[in-house]
C-alpha positions in Angstrom: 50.9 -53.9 8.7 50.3 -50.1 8.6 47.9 -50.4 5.9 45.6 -52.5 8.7 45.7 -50.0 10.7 44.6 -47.4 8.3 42.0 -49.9 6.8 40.9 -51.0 10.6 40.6 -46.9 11.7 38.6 -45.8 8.2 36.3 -49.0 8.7 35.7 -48.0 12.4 35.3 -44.6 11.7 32.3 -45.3 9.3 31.0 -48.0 11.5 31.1 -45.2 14.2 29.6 -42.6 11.7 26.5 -45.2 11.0 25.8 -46.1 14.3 25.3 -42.0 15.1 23.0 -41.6 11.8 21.1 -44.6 12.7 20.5 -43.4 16.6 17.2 -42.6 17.9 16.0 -39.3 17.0 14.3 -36.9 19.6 10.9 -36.4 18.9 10.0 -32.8 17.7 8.3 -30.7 20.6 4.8 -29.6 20.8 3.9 -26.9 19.3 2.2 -24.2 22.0 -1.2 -24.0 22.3 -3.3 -21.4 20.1 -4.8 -18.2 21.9 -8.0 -19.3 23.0 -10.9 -18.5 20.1 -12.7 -16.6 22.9 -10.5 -13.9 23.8 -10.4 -12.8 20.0 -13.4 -13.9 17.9 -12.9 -11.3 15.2 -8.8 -12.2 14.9 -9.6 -16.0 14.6 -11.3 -15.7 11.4 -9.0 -13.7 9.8 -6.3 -15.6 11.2 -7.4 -18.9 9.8 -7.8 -17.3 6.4 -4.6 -15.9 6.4 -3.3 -19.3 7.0 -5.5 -21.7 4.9 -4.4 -18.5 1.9 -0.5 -19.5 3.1 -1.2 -23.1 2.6 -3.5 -23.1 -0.6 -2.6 -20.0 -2.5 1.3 -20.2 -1.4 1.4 -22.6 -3.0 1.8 -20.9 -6.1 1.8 -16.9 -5.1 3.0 -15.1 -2.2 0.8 -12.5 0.3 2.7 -10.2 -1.4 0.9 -10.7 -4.6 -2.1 -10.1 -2.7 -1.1 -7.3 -0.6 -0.8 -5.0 -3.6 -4.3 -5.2 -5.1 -7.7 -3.9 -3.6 -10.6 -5.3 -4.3 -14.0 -5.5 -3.4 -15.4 -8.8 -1.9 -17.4 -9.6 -5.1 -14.0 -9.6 -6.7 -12.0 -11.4 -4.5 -14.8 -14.2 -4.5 -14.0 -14.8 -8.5 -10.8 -14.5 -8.3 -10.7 -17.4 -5.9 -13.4 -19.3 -7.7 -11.0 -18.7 -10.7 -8.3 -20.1 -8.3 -10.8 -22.7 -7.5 -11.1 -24.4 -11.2 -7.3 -24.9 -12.5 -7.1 -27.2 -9.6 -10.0 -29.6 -8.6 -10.4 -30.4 -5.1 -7.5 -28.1 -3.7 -9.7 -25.5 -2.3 -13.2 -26.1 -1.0 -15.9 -24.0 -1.0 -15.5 -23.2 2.9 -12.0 -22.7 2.5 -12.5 -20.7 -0.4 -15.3 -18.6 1.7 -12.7 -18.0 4.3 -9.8 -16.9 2.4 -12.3 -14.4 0.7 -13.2 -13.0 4.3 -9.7 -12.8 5.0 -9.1 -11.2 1.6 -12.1 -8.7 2.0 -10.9 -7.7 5.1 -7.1 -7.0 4.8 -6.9 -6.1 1.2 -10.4 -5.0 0.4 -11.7 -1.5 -1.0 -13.3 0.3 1.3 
């Protein structure tokens, strides 16, 4: 009789432990709305190559990789063409156009 018990209270504690992995989930909240584009027009740019670099360069190499060289435009615009060829199709050439600005601008010689 006590091994019922036992047997009854493990089965209806993973009945119990289902049901709470199973429940609904909440949904995740909105992120908040982006500064307006008008307020900043020289930020946006740089800020949208600063993230397409997160999301496509990232991938392999950190900022930090980036953050210690200076180079001219020219040069940053073969290195990312460079970039450009060991994957096809992972950067475009507008993407690629805007991570040089980014580039140019944050971590360019002067």
């Amino acid at each position: 009789m006590r091994i019922r018990s036992v047997m009854l209270c493990v089965l209806s504690a993973m009945l119990l432990a289902f049901a709470i992995g199973c429940a609904k989930q909440e949904p995740p909240k909105p992120e908040a709305p982006a500064a307006p584009a008008a307020a900043s027009p020289a930020a946006a740019p740089a800020a949208d190559g600063k993230t397409l670099f997160d999301a496509k360069c990232g991938v392999c190499h950190g900022l930090d990789r980036a953050a210690v060289r200076k180079e001219t435009k020219e040069k940053w615009a073969s290195i990312i063409k460079d970039m450009q060829g060991k994957k096809a199709d992972w950067i475009s050439d507008a993407e690629a156009t805007k991570i040089v600005d980014y580039l140019a601008a944050e971590h360019g010689k002067k």
